[in-house]
Structure formats: C-alpha cells, structure tokens
C-alpha positions, 0 to 999 in steps of 0.5 A: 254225639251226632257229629260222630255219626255212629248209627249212620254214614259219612258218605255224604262227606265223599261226593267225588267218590259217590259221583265215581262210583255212580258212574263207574259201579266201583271204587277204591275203598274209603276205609278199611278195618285191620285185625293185626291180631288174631289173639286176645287177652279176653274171651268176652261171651259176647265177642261175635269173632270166636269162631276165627279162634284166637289164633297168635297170627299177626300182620307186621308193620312191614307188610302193612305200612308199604301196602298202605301207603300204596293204598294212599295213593290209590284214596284210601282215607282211613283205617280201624285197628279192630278186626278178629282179636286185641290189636295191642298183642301185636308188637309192632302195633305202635309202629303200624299205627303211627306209620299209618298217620305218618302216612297221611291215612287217618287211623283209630283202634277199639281195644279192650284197654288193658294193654294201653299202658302209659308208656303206649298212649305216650308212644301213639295217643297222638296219631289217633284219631279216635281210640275206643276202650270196648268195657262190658261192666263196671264191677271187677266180678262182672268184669271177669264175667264177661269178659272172662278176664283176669281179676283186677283187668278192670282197674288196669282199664280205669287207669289206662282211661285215665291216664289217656284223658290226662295226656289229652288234655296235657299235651293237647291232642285231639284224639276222642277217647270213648268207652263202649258197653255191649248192652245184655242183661248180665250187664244192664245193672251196671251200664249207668254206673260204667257211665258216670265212671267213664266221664269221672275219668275224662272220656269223651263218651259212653256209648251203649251198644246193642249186642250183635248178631253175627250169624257164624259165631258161636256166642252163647248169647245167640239164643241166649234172650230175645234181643228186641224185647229186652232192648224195648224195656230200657227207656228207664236206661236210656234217660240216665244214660241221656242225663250223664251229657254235658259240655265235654261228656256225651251219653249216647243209647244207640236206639236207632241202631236197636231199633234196626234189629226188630225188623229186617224188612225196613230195609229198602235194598236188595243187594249191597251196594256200599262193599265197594267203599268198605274192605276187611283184613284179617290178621292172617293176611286175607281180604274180605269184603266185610266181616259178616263175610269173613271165613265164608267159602269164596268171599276171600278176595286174596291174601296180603302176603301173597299179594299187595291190597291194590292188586287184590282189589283190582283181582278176578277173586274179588270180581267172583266173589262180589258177583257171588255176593250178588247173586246170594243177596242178603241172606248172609247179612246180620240184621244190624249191618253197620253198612245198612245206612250206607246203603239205603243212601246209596239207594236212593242216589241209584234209584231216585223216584220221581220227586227229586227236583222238588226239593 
C-alpha cells in the first residue's frame, strides 16, 4: 500500500514545480478537490462537512468542464470528486468525471457507494483513476447506525463493490477500487469483518482511517471519547487487518496518520507552506484554500460563477486571504491535516540545515 503514499505526500514526483514554487513562492495547484454536491443520501455521525448543511447545490458540468480545461493549461494534474456532499447526487457527475479525464486531468472520487449502480460504473468506471467506497460497518444495523442510512443501503453498497471489481477485471481498467472505515468504537467489532468482505468482493484495499477532527463540525464524536487512548489499544486490530494482505488485496491501519494526533507539537512549520499546490471547491461554487478553512470569514478566494478558477487564483481575494493565513498561523489547522507531510517536506527544502551535502 505504500505506492499509494496515503499517509504521506507526492510532492516528490513534481521537482519543476517544487523548483517554481522555491523560487517564485507560488504556483498554480497540483490537485483540487471538487464538492459538485452539497446533498448527501446519509448523515454519517462521523461526517466532519455537517456544519455546511447538506444543501441541494451542485456544480454543473458547464460550469466545471471550461474552468478545468483552462486549469489544464494552467498545470492543473488531478481532481477529487469529494468535498461537503455525495458527488453521485449530482446529475451531471458522470459527464464531469469523464470530461475531466477527457480533458487530460486525472480524476477520482469517494463516495459512499450506494448510487455507483452498474449502469454508472459501466458510464465512467474507466475514466477513474481511483474510486473509494467510504463504508463505516459491515452489519446492515450498524450501517443504518452510523451512517444514519436506510435499511438494506449496505447490500446496495456490496453489490456496487462488486459488480466494480468485476467490470475491472473484465474489461481491464486500471482503475483502484478501495473501501474506507472511519475507525470509532461503534464500529471497531466490525472493521476486520468490513475487511474480509472488501477483498471477498475484489477491492483492491481496505483502509482503516482515524476519525477526524475538524474544528467547525458539529459531529457528536468530537468529544464523544478520547481519540488517542482508543486508538493505542488497537494493535490486536491492526495484526488482523495487516494478516488480510495478499498479492491483489492490501490491508493497511493508518498508524502514521494516528500516531499524528497524539501530539501536535511534532510539527516542525509555522505556517502552511503546502496551500499553494492544494485548492478546494465547494458545490456552491466558492474557492477555499483547504477544507479545514472552508466557510471561515475571509478565507474565500472567490466564487466560480462569478469568476473563472485561474482569475480566482491570480486574485487580490486569494492574496488577502493567504496573508490572513499567515499571520493566524496554525490555530485554525486539525491536528491531523492531510497537508502536514507536504509540508514538513517543504520544510526542509525552505530551511535545510547545515548537513545537506553530506549525504
């Protein structure tokens, strides 16, 4: 699972623009992440979006698909269908994913599964470079539970798995195909069994994810235990989840990732030196620096139906609000920012110590 690199960065597969931004101090992003919408079918107690609302906004595939081939042009490398909803409730996201492939911008999407039906995995499967089924229990109850589902959701997800990996292997597409548990202890009885299921099925991997902390959300798990003692008690967890690997199937506990929350002083940067690669859209159209950020005051950069994307990069908006970000610091940041390796690597490219040469 390392040649995924989930728990650390791909900056190191982008030298030139590294070099520019060394030089320059800004670049144009390597990767966005796209909410096209804002609704979702689900109300997981662990979602770290619910303070956006689940509003029915979406971005349509023409508004997205001239902005992203600009961004193309501009060196945009990749987009993730994500963001502050479910991306399969937008109409047009079969048409904005395989436009953006089309496009020459390698694209991927998390989704909770239930909509990827056979006729959508047979629509875009293909264009995708990775596609992630986000599934936080194996049981139909504590399905409904936490993901505050409708009865029977959970079969609908096994069989969109399935029918996925058989496509794959049919018609040869390279796409990845992953299943991802938000690891809390509703869920903790369940996760080696969501695991054996997942590789039974023909996923390529089962990645167990710690919950995360995002400082506006509203989530009842907030305060609900305390995250770094139960995450220390799993080692029993993670030998069955290590013992599912095999040639096609990969089994991967994130401890690096958990390991980062117990303490936030590991950090070795003051500020965020990694925003300019990284940009956020949500599906009402505005432009964020990250989603930690998303819906603070002043952190809009702008907003795509009043604006194209590279006019919004290149504006006074986005100036004001990264100098805004500068002068805050890291207060704002979660403790487990999916940045943080970008950033302690670029670290240490700004400010190398005296030893460099002796390598």
């Amino acid at each position: 699972m390392e040649e995924y690199r989930l728990d650390s960065h791909k900056l190191i597969y982008h030298p030139e623009r590294v070099n520019r931004w060394l030089a320059e101090g800004d670049v144009f992003p390597i990767n966005i992440e796209l909410g096209i919408s804002g609704a979702c079918n689900h109300r997981c107690i662990f979602c770290c979006m619910d303070y956006m609302g689940y509003k029915p906004e979406v971005l349509s595939a023409n508004l997205l698909l001239p902005n992203l081939k600009e961004m193309k042009q501009k060196g945009l490398k990749s987009v993730v269908l994500a963001g502050n909803g479910e991306p399969l409730l937008n109409k047009d996201a079969v048409e904005i994913i395989n436009g953006t492939k089309k496009t020459g911008i390698d694209v991927a999407m998390s989704t909770n599964g239930v909509l990827f039906t056979k006729e959508v995995a047979e629509e875009c499967l293909g264009s995708l470079t990775w596609m992630r089924f986000s599934t936080s229990a194996f049981s139909d109850e504590k399905y409904q539970s936490i993901h505050k589902a409708k009865p029977g959701d959970i079969d609908k997800v096994f069989t969109n798995i399935a029918y996925a990996a058989e496509l794959k292997r049919k018609k040869d597409i390279k796409t990845t195909i992953g299943v991802q548990l938000v690891l809390i202890p509703e869920n903790i009885d369940e996760a080696y069994q969501l695991g054996l299921k997942a590789r039974e099925l023909g996923a390529d991997y089962i990645s167990i994810k710690p919950f995360g902390y995002q400082p506006q959300s509203g989530s009842e798990l907030k305060d609900g235990f305390e995250k770094n003692e139960f995450y220390a008690q799993q080692e029993d967890l993670e030998r069955q989840i290590a013992s599912l690997c095999t040639e096609r199937f990969t089994g991967l506990f994130r401890r690096n990732r958990i390991e980062k929350a117990k303490d936030m002083r590991r950090r070795t940067y003051k500020e965020c030196h990694a925003l300019p690669f990284y940009s956020f859209i949500d599906s009402a159209g505005d432009v964020w620096p990250c989603c930690t950020l998303m819906g603070n005051e002043g952190m809009c950069f702008g907003n795509l139906h009043e604006k194209s994307f590279v006019e919004i990069w290149q504006g006074k908006e986005r100036k004001q609000a990264i100098a805004k970000i500068k002068e805050n610091g890291l207060m704002q940041c979660s403790i487990d920012c999916r940045l943080d390796e970008m950033n302690r690597y670029l670290q240490e490219l700004k400010y190398p110590n005296g030893h460099v040469n002796f390598i």
